[in-house]
C-alpha positions as CSV (number, residue, x, y, z in Angstrom):
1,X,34.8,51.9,66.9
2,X,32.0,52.5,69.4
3,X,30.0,56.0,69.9
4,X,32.3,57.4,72.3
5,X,35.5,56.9,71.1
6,X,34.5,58.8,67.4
7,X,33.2,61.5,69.2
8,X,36.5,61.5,71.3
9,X,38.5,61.7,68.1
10,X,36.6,64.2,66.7
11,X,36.5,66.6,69.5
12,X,40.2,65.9,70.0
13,X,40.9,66.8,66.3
14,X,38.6,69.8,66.4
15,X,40.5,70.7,69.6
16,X,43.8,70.4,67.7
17,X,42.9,72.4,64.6
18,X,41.4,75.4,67.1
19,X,44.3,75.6,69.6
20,X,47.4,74.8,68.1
21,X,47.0,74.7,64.1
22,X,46.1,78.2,63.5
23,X,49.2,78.8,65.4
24,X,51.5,77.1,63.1
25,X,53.4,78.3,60.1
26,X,51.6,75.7,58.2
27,X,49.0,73.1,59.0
28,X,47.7,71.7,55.6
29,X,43.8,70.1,55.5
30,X,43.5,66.8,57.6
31,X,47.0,67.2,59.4
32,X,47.0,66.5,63.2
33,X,48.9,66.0,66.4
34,X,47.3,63.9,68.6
35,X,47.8,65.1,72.5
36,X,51.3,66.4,72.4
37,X,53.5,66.6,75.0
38,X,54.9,69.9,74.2
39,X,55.2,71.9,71.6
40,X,57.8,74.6,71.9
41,X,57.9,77.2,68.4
42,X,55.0,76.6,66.9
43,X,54.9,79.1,65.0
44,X,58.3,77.8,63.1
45,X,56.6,74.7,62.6
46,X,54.7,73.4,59.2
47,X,52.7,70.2,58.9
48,X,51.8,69.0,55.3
49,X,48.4,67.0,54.2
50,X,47.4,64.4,56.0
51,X,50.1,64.5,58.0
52,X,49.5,62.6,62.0
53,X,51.6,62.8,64.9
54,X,50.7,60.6,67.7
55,X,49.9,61.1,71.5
56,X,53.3,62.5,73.3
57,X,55.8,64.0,71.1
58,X,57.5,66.8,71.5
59,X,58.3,69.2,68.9
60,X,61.1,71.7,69.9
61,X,62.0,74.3,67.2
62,X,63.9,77.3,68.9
63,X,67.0,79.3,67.5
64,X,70.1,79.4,69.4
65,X,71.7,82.2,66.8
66,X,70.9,84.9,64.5
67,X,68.9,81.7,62.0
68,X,65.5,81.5,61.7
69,X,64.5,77.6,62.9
70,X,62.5,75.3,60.3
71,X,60.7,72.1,61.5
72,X,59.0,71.2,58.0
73,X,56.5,67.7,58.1
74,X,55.3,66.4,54.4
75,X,52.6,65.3,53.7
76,X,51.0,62.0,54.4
77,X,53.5,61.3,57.5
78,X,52.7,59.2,60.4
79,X,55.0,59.7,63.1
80,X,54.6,57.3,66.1
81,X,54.0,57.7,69.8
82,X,56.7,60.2,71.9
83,X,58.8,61.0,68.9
84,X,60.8,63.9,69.9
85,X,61.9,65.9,67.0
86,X,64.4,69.1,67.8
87,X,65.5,71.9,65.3
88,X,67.4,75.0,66.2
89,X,68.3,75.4,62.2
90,X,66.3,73.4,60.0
91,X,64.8,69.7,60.3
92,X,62.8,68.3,57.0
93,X,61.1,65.4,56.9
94,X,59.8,64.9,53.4
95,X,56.4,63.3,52.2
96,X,55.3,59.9,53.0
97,X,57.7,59.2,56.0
98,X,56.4,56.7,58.8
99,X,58.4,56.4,62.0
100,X,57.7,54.1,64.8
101,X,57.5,55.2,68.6
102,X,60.0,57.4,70.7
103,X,62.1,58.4,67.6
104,X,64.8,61.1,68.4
105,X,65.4,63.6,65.2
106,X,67.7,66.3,65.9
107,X,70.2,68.7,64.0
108,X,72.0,69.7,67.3
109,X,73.2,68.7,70.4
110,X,74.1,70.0,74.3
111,X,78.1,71.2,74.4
112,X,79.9,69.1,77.4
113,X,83.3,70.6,77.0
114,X,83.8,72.9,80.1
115,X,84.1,70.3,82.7
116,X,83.5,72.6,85.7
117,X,79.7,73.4,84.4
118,X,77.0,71.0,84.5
119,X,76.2,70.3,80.6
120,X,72.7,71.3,81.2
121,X,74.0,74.8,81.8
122,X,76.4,74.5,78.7
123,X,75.1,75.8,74.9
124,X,72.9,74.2,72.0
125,X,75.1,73.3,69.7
126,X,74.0,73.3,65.7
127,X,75.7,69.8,64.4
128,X,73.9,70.2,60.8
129,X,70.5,70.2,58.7
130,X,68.6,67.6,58.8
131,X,66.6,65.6,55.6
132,X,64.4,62.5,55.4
133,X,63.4,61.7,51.8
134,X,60.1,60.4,51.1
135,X,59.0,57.3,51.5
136,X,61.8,56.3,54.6
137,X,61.0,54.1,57.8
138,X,62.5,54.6,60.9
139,X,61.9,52.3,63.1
140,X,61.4,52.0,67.1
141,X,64.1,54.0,69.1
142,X,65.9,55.5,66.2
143,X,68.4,58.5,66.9
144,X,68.9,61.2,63.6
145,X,71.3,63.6,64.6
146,X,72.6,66.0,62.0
147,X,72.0,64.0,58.4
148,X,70.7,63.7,55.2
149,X,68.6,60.2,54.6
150,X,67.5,59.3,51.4
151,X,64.4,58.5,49.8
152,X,62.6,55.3,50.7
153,X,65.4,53.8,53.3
154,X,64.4,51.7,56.0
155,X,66.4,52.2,59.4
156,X,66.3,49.3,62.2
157,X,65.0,49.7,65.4
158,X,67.3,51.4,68.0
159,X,70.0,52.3,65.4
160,X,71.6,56.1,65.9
161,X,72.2,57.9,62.3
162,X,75.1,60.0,62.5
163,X,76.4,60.3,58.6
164,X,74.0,60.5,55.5
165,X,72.4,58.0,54.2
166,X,72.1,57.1,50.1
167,X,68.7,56.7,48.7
168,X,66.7,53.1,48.8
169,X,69.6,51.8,51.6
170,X,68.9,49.6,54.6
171,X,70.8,50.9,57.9
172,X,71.4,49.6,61.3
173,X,73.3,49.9,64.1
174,X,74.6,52.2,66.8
175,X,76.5,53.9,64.9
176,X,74.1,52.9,62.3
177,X,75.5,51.2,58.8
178,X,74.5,50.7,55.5
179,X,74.0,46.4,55.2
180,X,71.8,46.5,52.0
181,X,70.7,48.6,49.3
182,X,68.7,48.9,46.1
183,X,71.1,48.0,42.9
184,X,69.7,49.8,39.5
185,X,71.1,47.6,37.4
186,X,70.9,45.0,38.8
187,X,66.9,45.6,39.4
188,X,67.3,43.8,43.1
189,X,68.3,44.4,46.7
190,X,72.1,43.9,47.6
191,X,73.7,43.1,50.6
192,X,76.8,45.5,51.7
């Protein structure tokens, strides 16, 4: 890496840690988000050690009710390019997750039942909390809306997760389903 691009990064970084990180509920030591495209609730939002986000996301956590909004980030995360992650209740993403680019995570969704109003004028609905155990994968183009995925799962590119996910599971799809998971007893990987 030449001259110019470290001291890029490190002014960056630097720029990060003075303007937005303070801001935060939590920022732990060597967490960053690399040029974001909006931030929106900072203050409801904690990022754990380590922890990157890179260039264009957008992190939205607003309430819509009377509930105090959580967007919690482990530690040791990498979270691609324009992920847009959206909490209104509570998002987790637990320790050692890695996503790809332009992930969607979201534990609500925009009411279209009045058909006389436009739906961008219609309410933020809450669908339901939102976990991602350690050690999961999404991959490129992945929708979460409103589920639990377990520890150490890998989900295809471009599947949408709408129901929760068991631990060690392979998913894919739109909507996404379980084709493989980890067998105990068996000490192996088993197709579903």
């Amino acid at each position: 890496m030449n001259l110019l691009k470290k001291f890029s990064r490190k002014l960056e970084f630097l720029m990060f840690r003075i303007f937005f990180a303070r801001k935060m509920l939590f920022c732990g030591a060597q967490a960053f988000i690399q040029a974001p495209n909006r931030i929106d609730g900072l203050e409801f939002v904690s990022l754990g050690y380590a922890s990157v986000i890179q260039r264009g996301s957008w992190l939205y956590c607003q309430s819509i009710d009377k509930n105090v909004p959580n967007l919690t980030i482990g530690a040791r995360c990498v979270l691609g390019f324009n992920n847009h992650i959206a909490a209104v209740r509570e998002v987790i993403i637990e320790d050692d997750v890695l996503t790809a680019n332009n992930v969607y995570i979201s534990d609500n969704f925009h009411d279209y039942r009045e058909i006389d109003v436009p739906i961008i004028e219609q309410p933020i609905l809450y669908k339901g909390a939102v976990r991602i155990g350690r050690g999961t994968w999404l991959g490129e183009n992945t929708c979460v809306i409103g589920v639990t995925i377990g520890r150490n799962c890998v989900i295809g590119a471009n599947t949408v997760v709408t129901r929760d996910v068991p631990d060690y599971s392979v998913v894919v799809g739109a909507p996404g389903r379980v084709i493989r998971q980890y067998d105990h007893q068996q000490k192996r990987w088993v197709d579903k």
